[in-house]
C-alpha positions as CSV (number, residue, x, y, z in Angstrom):
1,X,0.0,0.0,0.0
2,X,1.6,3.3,-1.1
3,X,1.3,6.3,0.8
4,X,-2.1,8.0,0.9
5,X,-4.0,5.2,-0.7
6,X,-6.9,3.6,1.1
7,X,-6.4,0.0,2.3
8,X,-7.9,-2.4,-0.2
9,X,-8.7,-4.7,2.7
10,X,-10.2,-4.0,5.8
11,X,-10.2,-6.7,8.7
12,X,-13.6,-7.3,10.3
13,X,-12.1,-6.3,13.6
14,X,-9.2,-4.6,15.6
15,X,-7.5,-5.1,18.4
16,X,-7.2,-3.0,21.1
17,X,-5.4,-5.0,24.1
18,X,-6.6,-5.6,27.6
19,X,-9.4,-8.3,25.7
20,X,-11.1,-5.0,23.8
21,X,-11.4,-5.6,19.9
22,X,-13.2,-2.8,16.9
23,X,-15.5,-4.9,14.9
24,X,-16.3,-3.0,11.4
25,X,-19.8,-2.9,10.8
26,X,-20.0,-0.5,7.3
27,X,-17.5,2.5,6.1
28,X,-18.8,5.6,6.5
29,X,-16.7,7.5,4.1
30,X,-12.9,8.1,3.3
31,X,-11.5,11.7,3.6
32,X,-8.3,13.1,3.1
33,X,-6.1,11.1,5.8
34,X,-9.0,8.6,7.0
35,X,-11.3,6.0,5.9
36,X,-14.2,6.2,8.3
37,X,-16.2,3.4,9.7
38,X,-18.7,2.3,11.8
39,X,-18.3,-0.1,14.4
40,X,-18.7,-1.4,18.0
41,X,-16.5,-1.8,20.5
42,X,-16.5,-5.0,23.0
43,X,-14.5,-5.9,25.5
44,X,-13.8,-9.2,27.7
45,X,-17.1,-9.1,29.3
46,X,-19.3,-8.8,26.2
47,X,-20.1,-5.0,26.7
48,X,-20.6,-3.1,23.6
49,X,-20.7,0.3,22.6
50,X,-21.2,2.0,18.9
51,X,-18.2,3.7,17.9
52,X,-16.2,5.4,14.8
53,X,-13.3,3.7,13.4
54,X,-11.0,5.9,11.4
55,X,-7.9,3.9,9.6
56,X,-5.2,6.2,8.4
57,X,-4.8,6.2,4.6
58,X,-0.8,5.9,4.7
59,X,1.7,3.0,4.6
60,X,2.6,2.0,8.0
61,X,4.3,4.6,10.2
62,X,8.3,4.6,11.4
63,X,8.8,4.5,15.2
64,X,9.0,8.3,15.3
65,X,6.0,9.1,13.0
66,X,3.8,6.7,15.2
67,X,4.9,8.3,18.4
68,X,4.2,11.8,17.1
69,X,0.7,10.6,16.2
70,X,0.2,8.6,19.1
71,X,1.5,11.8,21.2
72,X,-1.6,13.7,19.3
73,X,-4.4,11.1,19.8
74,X,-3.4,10.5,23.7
75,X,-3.8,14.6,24.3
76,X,-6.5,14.5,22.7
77,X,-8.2,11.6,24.7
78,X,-7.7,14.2,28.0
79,X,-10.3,16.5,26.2
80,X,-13.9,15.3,27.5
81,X,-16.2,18.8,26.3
82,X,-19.6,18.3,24.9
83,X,-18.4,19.7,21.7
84,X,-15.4,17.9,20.9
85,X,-15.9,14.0,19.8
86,X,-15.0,11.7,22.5
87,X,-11.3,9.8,22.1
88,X,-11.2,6.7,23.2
89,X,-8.8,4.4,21.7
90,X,-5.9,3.9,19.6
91,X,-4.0,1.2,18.1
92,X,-1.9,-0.3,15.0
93,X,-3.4,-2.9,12.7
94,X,-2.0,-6.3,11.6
95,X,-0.9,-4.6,9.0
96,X,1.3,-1.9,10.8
97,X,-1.5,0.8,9.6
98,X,-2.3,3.2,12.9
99,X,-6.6,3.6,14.0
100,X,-8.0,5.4,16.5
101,X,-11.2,5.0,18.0
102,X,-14.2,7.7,18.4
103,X,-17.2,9.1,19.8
104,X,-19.6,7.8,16.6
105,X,-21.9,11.0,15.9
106,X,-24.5,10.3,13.7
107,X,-25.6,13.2,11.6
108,X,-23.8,15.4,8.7
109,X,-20.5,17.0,9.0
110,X,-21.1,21.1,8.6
111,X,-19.6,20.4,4.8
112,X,-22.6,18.7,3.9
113,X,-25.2,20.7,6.0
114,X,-24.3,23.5,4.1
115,X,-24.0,21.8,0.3
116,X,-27.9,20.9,1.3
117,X,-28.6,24.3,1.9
118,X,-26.7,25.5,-1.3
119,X,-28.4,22.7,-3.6
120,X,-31.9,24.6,-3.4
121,X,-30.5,28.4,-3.2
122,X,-30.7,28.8,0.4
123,X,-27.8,29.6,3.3
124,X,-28.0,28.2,6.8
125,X,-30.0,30.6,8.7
126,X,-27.8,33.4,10.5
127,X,-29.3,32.5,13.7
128,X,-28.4,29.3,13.5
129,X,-24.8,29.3,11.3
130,X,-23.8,31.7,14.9
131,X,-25.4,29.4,17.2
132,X,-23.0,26.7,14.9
133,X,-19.7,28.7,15.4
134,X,-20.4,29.1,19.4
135,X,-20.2,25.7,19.8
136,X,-17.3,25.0,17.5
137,X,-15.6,27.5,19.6
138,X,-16.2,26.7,23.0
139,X,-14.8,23.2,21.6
140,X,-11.4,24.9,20.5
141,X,-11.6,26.6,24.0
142,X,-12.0,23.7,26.0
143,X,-8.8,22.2,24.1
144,X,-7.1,25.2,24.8
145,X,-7.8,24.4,28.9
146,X,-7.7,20.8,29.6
147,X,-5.9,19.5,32.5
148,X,-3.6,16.5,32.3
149,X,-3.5,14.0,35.8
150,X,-0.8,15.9,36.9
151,X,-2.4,19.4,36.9
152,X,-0.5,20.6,33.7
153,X,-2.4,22.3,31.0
154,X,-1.8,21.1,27.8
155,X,-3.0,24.1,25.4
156,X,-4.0,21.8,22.4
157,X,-4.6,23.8,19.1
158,X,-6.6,22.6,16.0
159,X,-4.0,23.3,13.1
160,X,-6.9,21.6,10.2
161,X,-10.5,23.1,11.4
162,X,-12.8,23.1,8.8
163,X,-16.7,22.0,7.9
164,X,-15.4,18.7,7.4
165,X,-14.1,18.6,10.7
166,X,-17.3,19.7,12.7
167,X,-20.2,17.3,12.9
168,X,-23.8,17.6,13.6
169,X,-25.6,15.3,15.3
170,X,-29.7,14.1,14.9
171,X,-29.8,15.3,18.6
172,X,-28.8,18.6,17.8
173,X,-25.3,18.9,19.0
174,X,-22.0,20.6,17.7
175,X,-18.6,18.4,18.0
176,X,-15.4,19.2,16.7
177,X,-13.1,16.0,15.7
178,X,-9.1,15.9,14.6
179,X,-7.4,17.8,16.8
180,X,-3.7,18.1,16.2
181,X,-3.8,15.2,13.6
182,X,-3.0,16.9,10.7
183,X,0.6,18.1,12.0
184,X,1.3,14.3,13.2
185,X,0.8,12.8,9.7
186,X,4.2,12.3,7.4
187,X,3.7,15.0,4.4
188,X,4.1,13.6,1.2
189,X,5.3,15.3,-2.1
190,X,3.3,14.0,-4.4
191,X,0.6,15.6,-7.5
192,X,-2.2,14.4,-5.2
193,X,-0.5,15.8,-1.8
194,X,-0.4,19.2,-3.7
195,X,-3.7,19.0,-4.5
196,X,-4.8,17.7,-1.1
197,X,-2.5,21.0,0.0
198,X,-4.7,23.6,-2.1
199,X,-8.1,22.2,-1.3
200,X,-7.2,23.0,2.5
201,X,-5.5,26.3,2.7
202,X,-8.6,28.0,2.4
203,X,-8.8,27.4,6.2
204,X,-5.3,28.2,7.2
205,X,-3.8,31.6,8.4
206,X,-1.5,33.7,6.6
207,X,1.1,32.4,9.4
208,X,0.8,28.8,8.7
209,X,0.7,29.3,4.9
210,X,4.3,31.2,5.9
211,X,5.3,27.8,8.3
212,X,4.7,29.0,11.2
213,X,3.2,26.2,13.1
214,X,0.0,28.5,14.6
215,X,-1.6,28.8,18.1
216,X,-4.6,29.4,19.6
217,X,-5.5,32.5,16.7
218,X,-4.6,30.6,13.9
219,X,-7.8,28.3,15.0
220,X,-9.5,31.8,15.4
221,X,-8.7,32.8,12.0
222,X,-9.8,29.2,10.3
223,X,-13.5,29.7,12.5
224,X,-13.4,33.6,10.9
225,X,-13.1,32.1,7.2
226,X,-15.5,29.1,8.1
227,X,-18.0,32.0,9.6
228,X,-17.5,33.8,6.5
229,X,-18.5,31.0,4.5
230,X,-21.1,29.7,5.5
231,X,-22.7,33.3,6.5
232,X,-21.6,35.3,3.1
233,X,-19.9,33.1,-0.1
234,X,-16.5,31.2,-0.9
235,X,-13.0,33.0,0.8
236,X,-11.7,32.7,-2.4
237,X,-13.1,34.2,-5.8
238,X,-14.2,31.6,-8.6
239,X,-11.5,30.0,-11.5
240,X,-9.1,31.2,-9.1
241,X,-5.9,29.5,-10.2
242,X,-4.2,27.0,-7.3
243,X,-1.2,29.1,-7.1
244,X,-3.6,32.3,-7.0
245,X,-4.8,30.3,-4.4
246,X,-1.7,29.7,-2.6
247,X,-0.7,33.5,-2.7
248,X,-4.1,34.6,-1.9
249,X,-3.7,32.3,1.3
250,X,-0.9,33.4,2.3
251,X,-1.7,37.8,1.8
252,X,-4.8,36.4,4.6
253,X,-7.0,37.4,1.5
254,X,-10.6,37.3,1.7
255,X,-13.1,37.8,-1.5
256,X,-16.0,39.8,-0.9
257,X,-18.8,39.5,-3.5
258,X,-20.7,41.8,-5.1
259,X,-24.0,39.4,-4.9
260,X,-23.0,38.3,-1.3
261,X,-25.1,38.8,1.3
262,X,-24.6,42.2,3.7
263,X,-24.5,40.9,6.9
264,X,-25.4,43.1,10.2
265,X,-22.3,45.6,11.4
266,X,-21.6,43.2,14.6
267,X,-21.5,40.2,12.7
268,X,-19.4,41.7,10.3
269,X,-17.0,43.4,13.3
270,X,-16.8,39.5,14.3
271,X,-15.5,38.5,11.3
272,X,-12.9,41.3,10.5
273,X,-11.5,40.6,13.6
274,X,-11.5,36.8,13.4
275,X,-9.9,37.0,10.3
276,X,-7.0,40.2,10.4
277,X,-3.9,38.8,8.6
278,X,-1.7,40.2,11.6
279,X,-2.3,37.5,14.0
280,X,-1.9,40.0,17.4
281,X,-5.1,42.2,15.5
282,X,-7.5,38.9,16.4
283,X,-9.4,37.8,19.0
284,X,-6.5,36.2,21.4
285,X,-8.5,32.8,21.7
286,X,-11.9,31.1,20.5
287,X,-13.4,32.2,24.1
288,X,-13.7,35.7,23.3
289,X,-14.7,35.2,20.2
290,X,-17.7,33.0,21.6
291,X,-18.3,35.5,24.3
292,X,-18.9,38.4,20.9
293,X,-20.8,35.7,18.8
294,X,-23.0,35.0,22.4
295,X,-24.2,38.7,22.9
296,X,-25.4,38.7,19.1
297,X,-27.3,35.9,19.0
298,X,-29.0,36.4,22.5
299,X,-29.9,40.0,21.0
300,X,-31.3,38.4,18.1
301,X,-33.6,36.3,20.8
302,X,-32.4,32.8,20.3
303,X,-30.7,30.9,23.3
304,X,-30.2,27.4,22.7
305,X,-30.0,26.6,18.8
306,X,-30.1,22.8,19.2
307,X,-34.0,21.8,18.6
308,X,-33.9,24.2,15.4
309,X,-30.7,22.2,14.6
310,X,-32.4,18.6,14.8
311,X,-34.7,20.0,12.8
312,X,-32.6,21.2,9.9
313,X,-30.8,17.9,10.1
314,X,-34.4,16.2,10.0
315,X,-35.5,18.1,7.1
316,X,-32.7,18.0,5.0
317,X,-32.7,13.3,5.9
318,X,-36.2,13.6,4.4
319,X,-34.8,15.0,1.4
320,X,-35.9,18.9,1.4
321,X,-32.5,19.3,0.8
322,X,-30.1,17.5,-1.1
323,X,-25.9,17.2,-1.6
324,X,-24.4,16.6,-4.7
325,X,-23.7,12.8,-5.6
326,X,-20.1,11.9,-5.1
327,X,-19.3,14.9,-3.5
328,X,-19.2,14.5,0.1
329,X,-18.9,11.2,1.8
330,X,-21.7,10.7,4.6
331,X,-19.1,12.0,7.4
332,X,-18.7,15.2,5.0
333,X,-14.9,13.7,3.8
334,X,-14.2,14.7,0.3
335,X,-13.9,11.7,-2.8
336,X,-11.0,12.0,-4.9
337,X,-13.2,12.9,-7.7
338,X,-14.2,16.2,-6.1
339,X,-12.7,19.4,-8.0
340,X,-9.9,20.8,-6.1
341,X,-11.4,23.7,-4.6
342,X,-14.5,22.4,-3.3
343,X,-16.1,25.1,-1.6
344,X,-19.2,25.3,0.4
345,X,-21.0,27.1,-2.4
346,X,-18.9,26.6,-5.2
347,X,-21.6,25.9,-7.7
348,X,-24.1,28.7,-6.6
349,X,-24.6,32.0,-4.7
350,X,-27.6,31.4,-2.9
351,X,-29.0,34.6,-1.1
352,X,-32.7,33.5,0.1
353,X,-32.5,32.8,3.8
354,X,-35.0,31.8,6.8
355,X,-34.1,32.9,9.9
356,X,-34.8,30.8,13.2
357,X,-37.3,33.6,14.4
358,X,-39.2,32.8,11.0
359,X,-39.5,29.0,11.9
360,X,-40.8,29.9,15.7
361,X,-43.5,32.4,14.5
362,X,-44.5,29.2,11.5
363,X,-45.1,26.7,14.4
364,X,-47.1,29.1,15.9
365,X,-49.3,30.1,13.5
366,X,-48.9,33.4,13.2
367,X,-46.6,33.5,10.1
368,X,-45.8,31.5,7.2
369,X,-42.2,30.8,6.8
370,X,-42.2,31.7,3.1
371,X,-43.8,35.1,3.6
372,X,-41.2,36.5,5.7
373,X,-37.2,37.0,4.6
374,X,-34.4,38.1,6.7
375,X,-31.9,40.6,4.1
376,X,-28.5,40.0,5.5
């Protein structure tokens, strides 16, 4: 197996010591260092639980490149938050080929909420797309804070946040998943590694673009551009070139639309400081950031976004919305055959939105959801 190439041949189960095993029950999807499945966990005494099992698409790891990565997974088993998917294993198949175990949330990733919105013209509602990026953020907080046994504080970073990387539950909760495991993987050199390269840096800061390795405002800055996306249009402007796209990452550019939505002068102060290209000009952490996002949303009148959530996520299961075939995999991690830059709305510039407040006053009876239209 060559490096980056998923495993032709998946045991049914893993082994995880101590009389615990993985047994694979269906793959989920294969993204750009994972193929995702579902499975179960069971250990000596029969007990099971539903899990996700993600395989690393890479030829087996050297002694160092395993401990980096098992370094990674075992900080990131510390983090226990309600918006960051629960660690809780790791191990090396027969085939030297490192897995980890995870929280299994069933739902959509953000990537593929959004494409469902995109597919019939719509955005995510602002309401809702802020009540989104609270939760994301109080996830990158909670990394940036958790204790180890011995009372140290471990300040874990993201370094690879994007929609992919932030999944939605049928219950109506935000998790963030990855953390750190982009910088643990081996780099390769490759056409397909450069391409792999230019889909992501829409997400990274001018800093990392530069190889710095980031902190706790590079993760700022990759919520800024995922805010903008979701909220306004695509960071970067259409047919860009990839080495347009490379430079544009690195200048910290941002496109701004002509057709794009105008979004209210506190949102918009959010996101010009989420996203400054100086790295001391942001917000110093995702807490702060969370804590500006907060007071908007509880000024708009909505508190706790989750039941509207369940029921985005229910409508667009019953097919009110739907994704592009062979775009996204059901975890939201991106086939080969996807173009390069796949955007969230790469294909279209919707601009027709419902708010949350719209929805309430429709259950109510007072208002029909299609006769009412938030301008942003």
């Amino acid at each position: 197996m060559v490096s980056g190439s998923v495993p032709a041949v998946t045991p049914a189960a893993f082994k995880l010591g101590d009389g615990r095993s993985v047994t694979v029950a269906e793959r989920l999807g294969v993204g750009e260092h994972a193929t995702v499945y579902r499975g179960w966990t069971e250990d000596a005494y029969k007990l099971r639980r539903p899990v996700a099992l993600k395989v690393f698409n890479n030829a087996p790891l050297d002694g160092d490149a395993l401990a980096k990565l098992a370094r990674v997974i075992r900080h990131s088993a510390y983090i226990n938050h309600p918006n960051i998917a629960d660690t809780q294993g790791m191990g090396v198949g027969e085939n030297g080929v490192p897995f980890v175990v995870t929280q299994l949330v069933s739902g959509a990733s953000l990537a593929v909420f959004a494409q469902a919105y995109a597919a019939v013209g719509r955005r995510i509602p602002t309401d809702l797309a802020l009540f989104i990026a609270i939760e994301v953020a109080e996830g990158l907080l909670a990394a940036r804070h958790v204790p180890t046994p011995d009372g140290s504080v471990l300040g874990i970073t993201h370094h690879d946040l994007s929609p992919r990387q932030v999944l939605l539950s049928w219950e109506g909760e935000v998790k963030v998943t990855d953390f750190g495991v982009r910088m643990a993987l081996p780099s390769g050199s490759g056409v397909r590694d450069l391409q792999r390269m230019t889909r992501r840096v829409t997400y990274l800061s001018p800093e990392e673009m530069s190889g710095a390795r980031g902190d706790a405002r590079s993760d700022v800055f990759a919520l800024g551009v995922l805010m903008f996306e979701i909220l306004r249009g695509p960071r970067f402007p259409p047919n860009a070139r990839e080495m347009d796209l490379l430079k544009f990452a690195k200048d910290g550019y941002i496109h701004t639309g002509i057709t794009d939505p105008i979004l209210s002068s506190e949102i918009g102060a959010v996101l010009l400081r989420a996203t400054q290209v100086d790295p001391a000009e942001r917000y110093l952490h995702a807490g702060v950031l969370a804590y500006d996002l907060r007071k908007i949303v509880l000024g708009m009148g909505v508190g706790d976004g989750r039941a509207f959530l369940r029921r985005a996520l229910g409508e667009m299961s019953e097919g009110l919305y739907s994704t592009r075939e062979n775009a996204v995999s059901a975890e939201g991690a991106p086939h080969d055959d996807v173009p390069i830059r796949d955007s969230l709305f790469e294909e279209k510039e919707p601009t027709e939105r419902v708010s949350v407040a719209d929805i309430m006053l429709a259950e109510s009876g007072e208002v029909p959801v299609s006769s009412k239209r938030e301008k942003l």
